[in-house]
C-alpha positions, 0 to 999 in steps of 0.5 A: 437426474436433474442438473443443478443450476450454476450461480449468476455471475452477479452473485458469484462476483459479490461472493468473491468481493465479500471475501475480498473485502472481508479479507483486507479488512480482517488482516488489516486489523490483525495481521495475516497470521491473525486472522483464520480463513474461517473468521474471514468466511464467516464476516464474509457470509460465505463457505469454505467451497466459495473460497477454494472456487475463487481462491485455493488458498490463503496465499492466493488471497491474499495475492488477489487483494493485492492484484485488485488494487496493488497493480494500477497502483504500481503502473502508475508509480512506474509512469512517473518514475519513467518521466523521472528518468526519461527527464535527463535530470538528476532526480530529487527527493521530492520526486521519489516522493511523489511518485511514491505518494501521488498513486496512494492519494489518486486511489484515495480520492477515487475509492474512497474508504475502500482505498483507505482499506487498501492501504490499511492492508498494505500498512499491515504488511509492511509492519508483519513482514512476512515471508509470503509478502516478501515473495509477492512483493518480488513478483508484483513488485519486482523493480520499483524499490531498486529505481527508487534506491537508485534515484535517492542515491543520486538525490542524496549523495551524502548518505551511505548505502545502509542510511539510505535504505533504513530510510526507505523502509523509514518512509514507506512506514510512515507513508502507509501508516499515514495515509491510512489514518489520514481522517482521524490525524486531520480531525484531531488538527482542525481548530475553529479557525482553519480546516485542513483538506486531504492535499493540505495532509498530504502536502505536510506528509510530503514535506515531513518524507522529504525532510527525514530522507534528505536530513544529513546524519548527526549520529553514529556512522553505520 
């Protein structure tokens, strides 16, 4: 019997990236439980032994999405709000802004389209709100949502605790959304007089953040 050859690494590693970025950007546009692992295998130009070989399962997909991206993401994040705390001030909004926003551009500028694609896909998330994100998030995730409430607690005072977590998930919206669409929004605003760069965007987004989660209450109490 004459055995059969094992694919390259290379070509295995492209198979894996394929499904990866097909996968993203599917699920991006359609949601998680838009989009069949069929249609994502064949935008991928790959079979059904490839994805269980690297994946398993849909949930494992979708977790490895996050895992190649999601998790310099997170580390960084966390850098900052460990020099946040580690400062001995009380923090501000626009440093919970910050250290939400500085990652997302850093991958922006590093990736390029891939990054934006990323962020589309977490953009998506976000809105679905689906039960297996809500487990992923607690276990790639697990603190960073709790520092960032606990330092708006201390930045905002003035808010109660339900204000201040609809404001979060407020924040996080419009972040993603954002950033995810930061190409087309600075098209539609360059005139023939000025040009609006990247850190211009998102040096306005900051300070729309930082309005919306500061701004005192005027409506109804919760």
């Amino acid at each position: 019997m004459i055995a059969s050859k094992a694919k390259p690494a290379a070509l295995q590693r492209d198979t894996k990236g394929s499904i990866l970025d097909s996968a993203e950007r599917l699920m991006a546009e359609h949601g998680i439980d838009g989009v069949s692992l069929r249609q994502i295998l064949g935008d991928a130009g790959a079979n059904t032994a490839a994805l269980h070989y690297h994946f398993g399962s849909k949930e494992k997909l979708i977790e490895a999405i996050l895992r190649r991206q999601g998790v310099d993401i997170n580390l960084r994040r966390r850098g900052l709000l460990d020099a946040i705390e580690a400062s001995g001030r009380t923090p501000t909004v626009r440093d919970v802004v910050d250290a939400l926003l500085d990652p997302m551009t850093e991958l922006l500028d590093r990736e390029g389209e891939a990054g934006r694609r990323f962020i589309r896909f977490l953009a998506r998330l976000q809105s679905d709100r689906t039960g297996v994100i809500q487990k992923l998030e607690k276990e790639y995730f697990p603190d960073v949502l709790g520092r960032i409430g606990k330092m708006l607690r201390a930045a905002c005072p003035h808010l109660p605790d339900k204000e201040r977590g609809r404001r979060i998930t407020m924040m996080l919206d419009a972040m993603l959304q954002s950033l995810s669409n930061s190409d087309g929004m600075i098209e539609e605003w360059i005139d023939p007089w000025a040009t609006v760069e990247v850190k211009d965007y998102v040096a306005s987004l900051k300070d729309f953040l930082v309005g919306g989660l500061s701004a005192a209450m005027t409506g109804k109490k919760p």
